[in-house]
Every structure is written in C-alpha cells, then in structure tokens.
C-alpha positions as CSV (number, residue, x, y, z in Angstrom):
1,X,-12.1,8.1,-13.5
2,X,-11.1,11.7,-13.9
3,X,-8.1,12.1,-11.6
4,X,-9.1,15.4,-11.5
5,X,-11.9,15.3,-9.6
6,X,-11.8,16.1,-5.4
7,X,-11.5,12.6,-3.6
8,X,-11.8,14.1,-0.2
9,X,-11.7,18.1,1.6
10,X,-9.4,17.8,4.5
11,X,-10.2,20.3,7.5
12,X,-7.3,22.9,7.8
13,X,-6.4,23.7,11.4
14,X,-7.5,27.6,10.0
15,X,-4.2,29.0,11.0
16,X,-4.0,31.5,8.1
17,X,-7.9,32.5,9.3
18,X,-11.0,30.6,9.4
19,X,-10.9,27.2,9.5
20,X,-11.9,25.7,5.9
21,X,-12.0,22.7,4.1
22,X,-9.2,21.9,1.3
23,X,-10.0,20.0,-1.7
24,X,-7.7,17.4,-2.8
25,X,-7.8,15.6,-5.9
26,X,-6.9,11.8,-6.8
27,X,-4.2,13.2,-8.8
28,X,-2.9,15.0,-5.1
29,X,-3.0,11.4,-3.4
30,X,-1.5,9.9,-6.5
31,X,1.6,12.2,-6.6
32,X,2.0,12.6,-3.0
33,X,2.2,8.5,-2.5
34,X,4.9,8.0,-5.7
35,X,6.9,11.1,-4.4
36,X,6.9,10.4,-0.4
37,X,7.6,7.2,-0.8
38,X,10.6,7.3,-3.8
39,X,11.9,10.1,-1.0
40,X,11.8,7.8,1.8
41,X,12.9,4.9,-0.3
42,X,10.5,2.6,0.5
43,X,10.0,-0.8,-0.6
44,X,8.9,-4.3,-0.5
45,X,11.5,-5.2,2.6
46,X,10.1,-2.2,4.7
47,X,8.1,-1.8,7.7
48,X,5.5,1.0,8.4
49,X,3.8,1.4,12.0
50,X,1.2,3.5,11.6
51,X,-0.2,4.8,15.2
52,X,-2.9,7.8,13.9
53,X,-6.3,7.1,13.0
54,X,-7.0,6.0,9.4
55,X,-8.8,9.1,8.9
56,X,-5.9,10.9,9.1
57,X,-3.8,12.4,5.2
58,X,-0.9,10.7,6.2
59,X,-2.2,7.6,7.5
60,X,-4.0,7.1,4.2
61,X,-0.8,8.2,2.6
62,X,0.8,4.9,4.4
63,X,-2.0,2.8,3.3
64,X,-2.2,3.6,-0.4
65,X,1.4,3.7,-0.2
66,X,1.2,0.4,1.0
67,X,-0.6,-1.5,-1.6
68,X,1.3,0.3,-4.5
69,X,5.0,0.3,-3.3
70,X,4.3,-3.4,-1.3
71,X,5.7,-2.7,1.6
72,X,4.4,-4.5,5.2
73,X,1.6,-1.8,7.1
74,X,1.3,-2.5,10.9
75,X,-1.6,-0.6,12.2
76,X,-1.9,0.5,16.1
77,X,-5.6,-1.0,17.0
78,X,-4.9,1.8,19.7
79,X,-3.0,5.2,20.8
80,X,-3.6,5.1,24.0
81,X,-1.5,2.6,26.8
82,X,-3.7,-0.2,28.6
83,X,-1.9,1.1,31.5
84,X,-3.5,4.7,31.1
85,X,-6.5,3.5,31.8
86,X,-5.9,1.8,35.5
C-alpha cells in the first residue's frame, strides 16, 4: 500500500468559497490517529463515546484510534432521544 495515495475526499463546509472536496491520504489518518491520541493520552484503560455518525473524520479518527491505541469504543446506535419522538 502506498500511504500516499487519497483514502477518502472529505466535503469542506466551503467557507473559504465553493464548497469542495479535500483529499486525505492514509498517511493523514495515520498521523492524525498517533498524534490525537498521544495528545489526549489515550490508552488501554480509556473510554470513548462516540455520538456522530461513523461517516464522520473524527468518528473514524475514534475508531482507528481504537483498534491501534486499544482503548474501549462505545458507539451511540442513535443521536436523537426516544423521548423526541412522542
């Protein structure tokens, strides 16, 4: 694999002008994962809740960081209250 290469083009909200896609690389995920989570100190006796879609950078950057750093994930199977919906 050539960690070069664009995993993914995240949609910008096109604040700066129109909106556009922006290539990432592995490499980006790679860096931003060992970085983050050496920032946040994360480890194998932490806890993440992720509540945002999957989809979403840093909900991917939670999952990756998840499976390299070892720490528990706990994912939301919803955003929205059951009582929202009465």
């Amino acid at each position: 694999m050539n960690f070069q290469n664009i995993r993914q083009g995240i949609p910008s909200g096109g604040t700066t002008g129109l909106p556009k896609g922006i290539p990432r690389t592995h490499n980006d995920y790679i860096c931003n994962v060992e970085y983050l989570h050496k920032a946040w100190e994360m480890n194998v006796r932490d806890v993440s809740l992720v509540v945002i879609p999957l989809g979403h950078n840093l909900a991917f950057l939670n999952v990756m960081g998840a499976v390299l750093m070892g720490y528990k994930l706990v994912l939301l199977d919803s955003a929205v209250s059951s009582s929202m919906g009465q």
